[in-house]
N, C-alpha and C positions, 0 to 999 in steps of 0.2 A: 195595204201591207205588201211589201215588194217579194215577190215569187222570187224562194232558190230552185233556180235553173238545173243547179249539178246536183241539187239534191233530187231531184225526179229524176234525173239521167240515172244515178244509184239505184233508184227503186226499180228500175227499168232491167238496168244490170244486175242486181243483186234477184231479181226473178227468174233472171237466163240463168243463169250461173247454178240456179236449183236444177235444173233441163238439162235432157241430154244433150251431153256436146257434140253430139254425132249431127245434129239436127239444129243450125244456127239458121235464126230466120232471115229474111234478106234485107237488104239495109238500101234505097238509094240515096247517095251519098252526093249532094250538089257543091263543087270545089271553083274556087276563083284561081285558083294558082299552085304551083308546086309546095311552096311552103306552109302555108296555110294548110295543106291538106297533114303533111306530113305528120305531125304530132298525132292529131285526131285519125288517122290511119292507125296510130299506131298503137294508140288508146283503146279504139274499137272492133277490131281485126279480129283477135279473139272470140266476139261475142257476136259478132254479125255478117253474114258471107254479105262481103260490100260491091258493090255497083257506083262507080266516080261517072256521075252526071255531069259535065263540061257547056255548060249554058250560059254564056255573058256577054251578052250582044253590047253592054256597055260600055267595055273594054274598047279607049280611043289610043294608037289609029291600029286597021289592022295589022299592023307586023308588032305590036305588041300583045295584040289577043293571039297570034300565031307564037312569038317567044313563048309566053306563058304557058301556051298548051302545050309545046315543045317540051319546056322543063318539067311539067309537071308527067308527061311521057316519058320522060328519062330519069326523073327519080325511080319510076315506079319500075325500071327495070332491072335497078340494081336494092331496093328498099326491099331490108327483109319482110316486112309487115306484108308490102304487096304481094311479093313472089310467092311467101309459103299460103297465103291464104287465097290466093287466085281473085285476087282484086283484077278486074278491068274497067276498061276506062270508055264510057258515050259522050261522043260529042254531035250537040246540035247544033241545029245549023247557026250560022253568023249572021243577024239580019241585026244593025246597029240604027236601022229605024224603029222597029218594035221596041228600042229602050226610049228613043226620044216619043214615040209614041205615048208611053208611058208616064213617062215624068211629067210631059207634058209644061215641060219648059219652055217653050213657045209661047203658050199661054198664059203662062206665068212667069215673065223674065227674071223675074229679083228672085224665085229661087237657085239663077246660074249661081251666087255670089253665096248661097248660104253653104254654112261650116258643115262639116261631114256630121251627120247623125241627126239632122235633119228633117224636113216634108220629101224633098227630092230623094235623098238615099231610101227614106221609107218605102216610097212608091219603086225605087231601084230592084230592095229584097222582096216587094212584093209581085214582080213581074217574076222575078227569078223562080222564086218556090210558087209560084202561081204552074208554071210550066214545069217543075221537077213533081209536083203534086199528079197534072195531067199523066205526065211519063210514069212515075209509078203507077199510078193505077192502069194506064193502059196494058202493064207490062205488071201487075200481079205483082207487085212490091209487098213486105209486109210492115216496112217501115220509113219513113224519108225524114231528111234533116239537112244540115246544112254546112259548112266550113264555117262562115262569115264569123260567126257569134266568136272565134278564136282572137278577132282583132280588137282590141282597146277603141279603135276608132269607129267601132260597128256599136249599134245600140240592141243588145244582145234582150231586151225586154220587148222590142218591136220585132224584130225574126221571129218569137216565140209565138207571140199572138198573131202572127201573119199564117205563122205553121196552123196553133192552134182552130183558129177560126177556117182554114179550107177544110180542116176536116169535118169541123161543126155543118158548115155552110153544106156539102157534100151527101151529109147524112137526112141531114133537116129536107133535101130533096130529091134524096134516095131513100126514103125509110126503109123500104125492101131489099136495099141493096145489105149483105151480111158480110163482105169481102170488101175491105181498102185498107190503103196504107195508114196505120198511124204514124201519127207526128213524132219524133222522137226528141224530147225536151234537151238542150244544151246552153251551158256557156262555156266554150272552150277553152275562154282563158282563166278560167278557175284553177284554183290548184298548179298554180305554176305552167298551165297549159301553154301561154303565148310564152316565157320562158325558152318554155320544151323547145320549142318552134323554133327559134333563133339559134339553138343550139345544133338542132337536128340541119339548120340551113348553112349553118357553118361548118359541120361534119361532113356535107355532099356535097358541098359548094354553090348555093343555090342562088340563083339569080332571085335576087330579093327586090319589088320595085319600088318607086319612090313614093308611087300617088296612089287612090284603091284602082283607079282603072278607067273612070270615065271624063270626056274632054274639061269638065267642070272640075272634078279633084285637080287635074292635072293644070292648068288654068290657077286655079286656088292655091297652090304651091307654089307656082314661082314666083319669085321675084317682081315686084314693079319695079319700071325701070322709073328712077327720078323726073318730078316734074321740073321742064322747064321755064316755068314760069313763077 
């Protein structure tokens, strides 16, 4: 039976919302790009003093992972969601070996060629929130989550259980441990969310790009050129 995602994000919200509002718990928030975040900033601002974790070593070449973070810096300077709710923004470091690390496309070539949503992207989101899960906890989060699941082309049931299970995994060998970040269940393009997003990127003019980010999306999109033969 397939889990509704937005329906926990509800039960999540609609328990803050009994709380007082003086005391929002903290959210970190792992973002691919300016657009993507926008909506889901804008969704969740109200309800969670947020932390925009900036971690995508997968983003090919780097002056794309540099544009991105650019825009997603300059939304947030002028975006009411961030400014009144003191959204700032971490960026870790760039290391674009630890994605190929990951994937482990080397070892497996035929996944360079497979469609977005994939073994490759799986092993992508779980590098990702592998390291936003580390950072919240080192840093006393009371909750972490993700952008991604906002995209159509993202498999918003594999982010969940990537989330889900660090936390399991985490506890199963911390039992003592009484302090971590929970997971915070989403699909953001429910309810018109990816909508929102196109809309809010056309109202601030956002650089919107063409592929998700890594030399393989980006590869998988273009054009072949005609054989000769």
């Amino acid at each position: 039976m397939k889990v509704n995602y937005q329906k926990l994000l509800d039960e999540v919200i609609n328990a803050l919302s009994q709380e007082s509002p003086q005391k929002k718990p903290s959210l970190l928030l792992h973002a691919c790009c300016g657009p993507c975040s926008s909506y889901v900033l804008e969704y969740l601002a109200g309800f969670f003093q947020i932390t925009v974790f900036y971690y995508n070593p997968n983003i090919y070449p780097p002056e794309e992972y540099q544009r991105r973070l650019e825009e997603l810096k300059n939304l947030y300077k002028r975006f009411p969601p961030a400014l009144e709710n003191s959204v700032r923004i971490v960026e870790a470091p760039y290391i674009p070996e630890d994605f190929f690390t990951a994937i482990k496309v080397r070892e497996e070539p035929e996944l360079a060629r497979e469609a977005e949503k994939g073994e490759r992207c799986r092993r992508c989101y779980a590098l990702r929130l592998e390291n936003s899960f580390s950072y919240a906890l080192e840093n006393h989060f009371d909750y972490f989550c993700t952008t991604l699941s906002i995209s159509p082309f993202k498999d918003a049931e594999k982010i969940n259980i990537i989330g889900e299970n660090l936390v399991k995994e985490f506890c199963s060998s911390h039992p003592e441990s009484e302090t971590f970040p929970k997971w915070l269940y989403s699909d953001f393009k429910k309810r018109g969310g990816f909508k929102r997003s196109l809309e809010l990127s056309a109202e601030y003019n956002l650089y919107r790009q063409q592929y998700c980010g890594c030399v393989y999306s980006l590869q998988n999109t273009q054009p072949h050129e005609p054989s000769s033969t």
